[in-house]
GURO-862427 format. One record per residue (C-alpha): x, z, y. Coordinates in steps of 0.05 Angstrom, whole numbers, plus 32768, in hexadecimal, padded with zeros to 4 digits. Last residue first. Layout:
N
XZY
...
# end
This chain:
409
85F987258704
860887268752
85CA87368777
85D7873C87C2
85BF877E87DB
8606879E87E1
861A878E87A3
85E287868773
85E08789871F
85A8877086F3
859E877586AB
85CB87AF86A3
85ED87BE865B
85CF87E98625
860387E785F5
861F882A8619
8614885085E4
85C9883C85DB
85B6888585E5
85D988808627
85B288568650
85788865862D
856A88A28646
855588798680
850F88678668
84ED8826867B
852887F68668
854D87B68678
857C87D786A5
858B87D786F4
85C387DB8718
85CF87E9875F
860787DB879E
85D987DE87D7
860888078806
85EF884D8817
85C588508859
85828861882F
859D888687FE
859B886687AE
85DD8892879E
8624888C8780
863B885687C0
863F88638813
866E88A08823
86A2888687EB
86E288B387F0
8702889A87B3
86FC88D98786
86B988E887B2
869888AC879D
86A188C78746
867688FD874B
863888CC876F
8642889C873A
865A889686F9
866388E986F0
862288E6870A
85FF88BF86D9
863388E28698
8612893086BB
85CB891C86BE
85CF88FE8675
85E8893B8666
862A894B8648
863A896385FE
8689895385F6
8681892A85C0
863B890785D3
865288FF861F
869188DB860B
867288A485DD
86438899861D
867D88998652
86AA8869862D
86708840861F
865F883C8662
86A2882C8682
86B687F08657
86F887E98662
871987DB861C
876487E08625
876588298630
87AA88498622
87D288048627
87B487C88655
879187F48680
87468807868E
8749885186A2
870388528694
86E9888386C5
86B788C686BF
86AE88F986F6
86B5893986F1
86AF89768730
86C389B48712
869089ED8707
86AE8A1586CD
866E89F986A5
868889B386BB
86D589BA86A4
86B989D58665
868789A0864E
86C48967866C
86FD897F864A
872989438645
871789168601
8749892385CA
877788EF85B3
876D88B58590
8799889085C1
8769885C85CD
872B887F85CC
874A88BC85F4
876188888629
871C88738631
86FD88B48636
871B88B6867F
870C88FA8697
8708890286E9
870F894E8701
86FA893E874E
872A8974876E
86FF899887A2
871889DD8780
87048A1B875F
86EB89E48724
872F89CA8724
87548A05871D
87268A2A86F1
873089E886C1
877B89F186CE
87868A2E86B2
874A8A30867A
877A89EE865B
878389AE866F
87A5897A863A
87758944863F
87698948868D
876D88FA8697
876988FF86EB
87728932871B
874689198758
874C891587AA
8791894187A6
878B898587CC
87CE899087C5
87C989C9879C
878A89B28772
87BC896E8765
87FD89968751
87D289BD872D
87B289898703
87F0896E86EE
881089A886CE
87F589A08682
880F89748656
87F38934862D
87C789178667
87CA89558690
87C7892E86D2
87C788E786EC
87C988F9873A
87A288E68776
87B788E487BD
879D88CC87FC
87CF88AE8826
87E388B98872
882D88BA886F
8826890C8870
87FB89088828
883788DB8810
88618917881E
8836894E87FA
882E891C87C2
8878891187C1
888E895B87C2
8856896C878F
886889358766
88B9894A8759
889989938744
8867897C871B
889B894D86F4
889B890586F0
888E88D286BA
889888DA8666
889189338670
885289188696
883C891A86E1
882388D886F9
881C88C6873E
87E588A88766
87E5889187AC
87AF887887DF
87AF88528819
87BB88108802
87CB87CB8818
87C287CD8863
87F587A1886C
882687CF889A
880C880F886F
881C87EC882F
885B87DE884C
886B882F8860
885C883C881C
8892881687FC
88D788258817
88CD886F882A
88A4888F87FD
88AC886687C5
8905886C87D3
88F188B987D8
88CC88B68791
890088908770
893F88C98790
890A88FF8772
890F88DE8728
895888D48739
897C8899873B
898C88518710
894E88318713
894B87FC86E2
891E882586B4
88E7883686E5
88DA887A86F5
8894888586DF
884C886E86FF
886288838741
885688408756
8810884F8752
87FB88308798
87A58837878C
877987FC87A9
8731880187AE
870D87CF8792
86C887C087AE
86A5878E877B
868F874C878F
86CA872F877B
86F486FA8796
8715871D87D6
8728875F87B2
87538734878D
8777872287C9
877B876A87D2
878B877F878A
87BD87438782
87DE875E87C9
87E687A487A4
880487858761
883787568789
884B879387BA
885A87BD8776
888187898757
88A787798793
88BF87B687A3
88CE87DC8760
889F87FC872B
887387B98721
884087DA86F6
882F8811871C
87EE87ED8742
87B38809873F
876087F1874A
872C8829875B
86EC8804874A
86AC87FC8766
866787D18754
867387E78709
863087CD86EC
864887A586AC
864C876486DA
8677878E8706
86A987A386CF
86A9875C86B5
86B0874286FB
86E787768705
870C876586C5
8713871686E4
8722872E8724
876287538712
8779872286E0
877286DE870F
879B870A8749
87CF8721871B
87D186CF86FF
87D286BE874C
880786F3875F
883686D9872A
8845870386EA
888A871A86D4
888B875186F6
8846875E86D1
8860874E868E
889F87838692
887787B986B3
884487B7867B
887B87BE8646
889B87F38671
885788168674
885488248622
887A87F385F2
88C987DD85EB
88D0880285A4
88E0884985C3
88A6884A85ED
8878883F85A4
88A088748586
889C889B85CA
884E88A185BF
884C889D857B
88438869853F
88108883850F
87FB883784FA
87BD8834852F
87F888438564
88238804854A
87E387D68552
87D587FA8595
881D87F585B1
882587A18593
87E1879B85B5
87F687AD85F6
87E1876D861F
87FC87408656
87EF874B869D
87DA877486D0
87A5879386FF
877387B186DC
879087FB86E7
875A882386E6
8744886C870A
86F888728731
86CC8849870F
868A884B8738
864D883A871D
861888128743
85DF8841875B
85A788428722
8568881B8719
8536881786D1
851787DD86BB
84DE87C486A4
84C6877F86AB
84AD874E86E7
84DC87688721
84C2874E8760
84FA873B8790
84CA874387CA
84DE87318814
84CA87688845
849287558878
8463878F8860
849F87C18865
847988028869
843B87F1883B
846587C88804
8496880B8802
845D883C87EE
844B880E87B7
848E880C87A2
8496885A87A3
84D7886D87C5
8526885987D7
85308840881B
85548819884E
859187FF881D
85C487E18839
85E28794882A
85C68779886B
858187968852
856587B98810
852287DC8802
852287F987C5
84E588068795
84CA883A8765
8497883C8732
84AF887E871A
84E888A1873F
850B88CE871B
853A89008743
855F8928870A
8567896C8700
853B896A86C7
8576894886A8
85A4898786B0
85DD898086D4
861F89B686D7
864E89C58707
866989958746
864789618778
860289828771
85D5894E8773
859D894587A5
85A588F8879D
85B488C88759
857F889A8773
8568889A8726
8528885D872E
84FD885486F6
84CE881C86DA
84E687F9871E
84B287D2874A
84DC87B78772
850F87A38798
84F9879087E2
8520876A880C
852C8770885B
853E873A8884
# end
């Protein structure tokens, strides 16, 4: 049975796009008075309301009685909401002028993380996972990359990958699953940084294979995790195994992104510490560049270069990096909002950083735009105008949110 949506104040499909460079709003595909036409959790098409009522006559209305303007769901496309136990000791101490490795020193940072999450059952990981993606979802996030890395040995990374599936399970929201055991070398391991990443390589990702658990890796490349040259040689072998490949880059150093433009890595992600090297690498590259203001607010650090990766014509799209130390607040849209006002991007450029930028970073062919085909995974909010998506901060939450055709908040 097919349902008609309808009648929007304003519909952004998010189509006919340009998937890398600069946006201007103008740019933009408004459609005024619009409708959708949903079925079996696709959408048909994307027009004129009163258009619509004319070619599907029989359709079932969901009449919408006050203003409000449709977008595709967002897409949040690096967190890590699986886990458990806080960071509040690292933030309090970070607030105070504590640093990085002062904080590391003291029992915080990942290990802390690691320590609570091995300790965790599968049912409490489970409970976490789908209670943050409900929040996300009910906030318009229809899709979210999901990682493990903080189990860091066999068991603890096979307990946080089956929490994401099963997890996967009790949502409505898609979450794609991301094997991060390459998060750092664990403390109890006793080898080599490159001895670590063969043992992942050869003890772990061939079981995620067998249960279908993940096919994607991420590794990150810090001065405090694993060198460019070690992650090279695992990417380039994980890549072999069959997995995609994404890699936390340039966070507080630069190297990262190259390693991920050179082996043709699916995204480089965080991007604080690029410089003009590596934002002419990414933008000569298909490397999505995704910033994660939400790590900048937390670390009170500077925001990635966003303005000048986009006018060097990279590809950016915009995450939360939702994790229990770094970015412990989640909430995608004001992230992107406070964001877009410091570093001066568009409204055109934030949408599609949220949307159709951010599908390619998990190879979505059927979410960021209203195209008939696409899944039905949409959000609409309670205004007439959608400039003021942003110009409320990111205050301005949805008022309705459907995944794939079903309405779900």
């Amino acid at each position: 049975m097919k349902t008609l949506l309808g009648p929007f104040a304003q519909i952004l499909p998010m189509t006919g796009l340009s998937l890398k460079g600069t946006l201007q709003d103008e740019q933009l595909t408004v459609i005024e008075k619009g409708g959708v036409v949903v079925e079996n959790g696709e959408i048909i098409a994307v027009a004129d309301y009163k258009s619509l009522l004319k070619k599907y006559p029989d359709s079932e209305i969901a009449f919408m009685d006050t203003p409000l303007v449709l977008l595709p769901g967002f897409i949040d496309c690096h967190t890590h909401i699986c886990y458990d136990g806080t960071r509040n000791r690292d933030y309090a101490m970070r607030i105070a002028g504590k640093s990085y490795l002062e904080i590391a020193r003291a029992g915080g940072g990942i290990w802390d993380s690691v320590t609570k999450t091995r300790i965790a059952d599968i049912v409490t990981l489970t409970e976490n996972t789908v209670a943050r993606a409900n929040r996300h979802l009910k906030e318009g996030v229809t899709t979210i990359e999901v990682k493990s890395g903080y189990g860091l040995n066999l068991e603890g990374e096979l307990k946080m990958l089956r929490a994401i599936q099963q997890a996967g399970m009790h949502t409505k929201a898609t979450l794609v699953s991301t094997c991060l055991a390459a998060h750092m070398k664990p403390r109890d391991y006793t080898g080599t940084e490159a001895e670590y990443l063969q043992w992942v390589l050869a003890e772990l990702l061939p079981v995620l294979q067998q249960e279908q658990l993940s096919n994607r890796v991420d590794i990150f490349i810090e001065e405090t995790a694993f060198s460019a040259s070690a992650a090279a040689a695992f990417l380039k072998q994980a890549m072999q195994q069959g997995f995609a490949a994404t890699v936390h880059a340039d966070q507080f150093s630069a190297g990262g992104a190259e390693v991920a433009v050179n082996t043709h890595a699916l995204s480089a992600d965080h991007l604080e510490a690029s410089s003009e090297k590596e934002i002419v690498l990414l933008a000569n590259s298909n490397t999505v560049a995704v910033v994660l203001p939400g790590a900048s607010l937390g670390l009170g650090m500077q925001y990635a270069p966003a303005r000048k990766l986009l006018n060097a014509g990279a590809s950016v799209a915009i995450a939360s990096d939702w994790n229990p130390g770094s970015a412990p607040m989640g909430d995608l849209l004001i992230q992107a909002a406070v964001m877009s006002a410091a570093e001066k991007l568009s409204t055109a450029e934030v949408l599609a950083a949220l949307t159709i930028r951010a599908a390619p970073a998990l190879q979505l062919k059927d979410a960021g735009q209203l195209l008939a085909g696409y899944a039905a995974d949409l959000q609409a909010y309670p205004t007439s105008d959608y400039r003021d998506i942003l110009y409320y901060q990111g205050k301005m939450k949805p008022a309705m949110v459907w995944k794939k055709g079903e309405l779900v908040s």
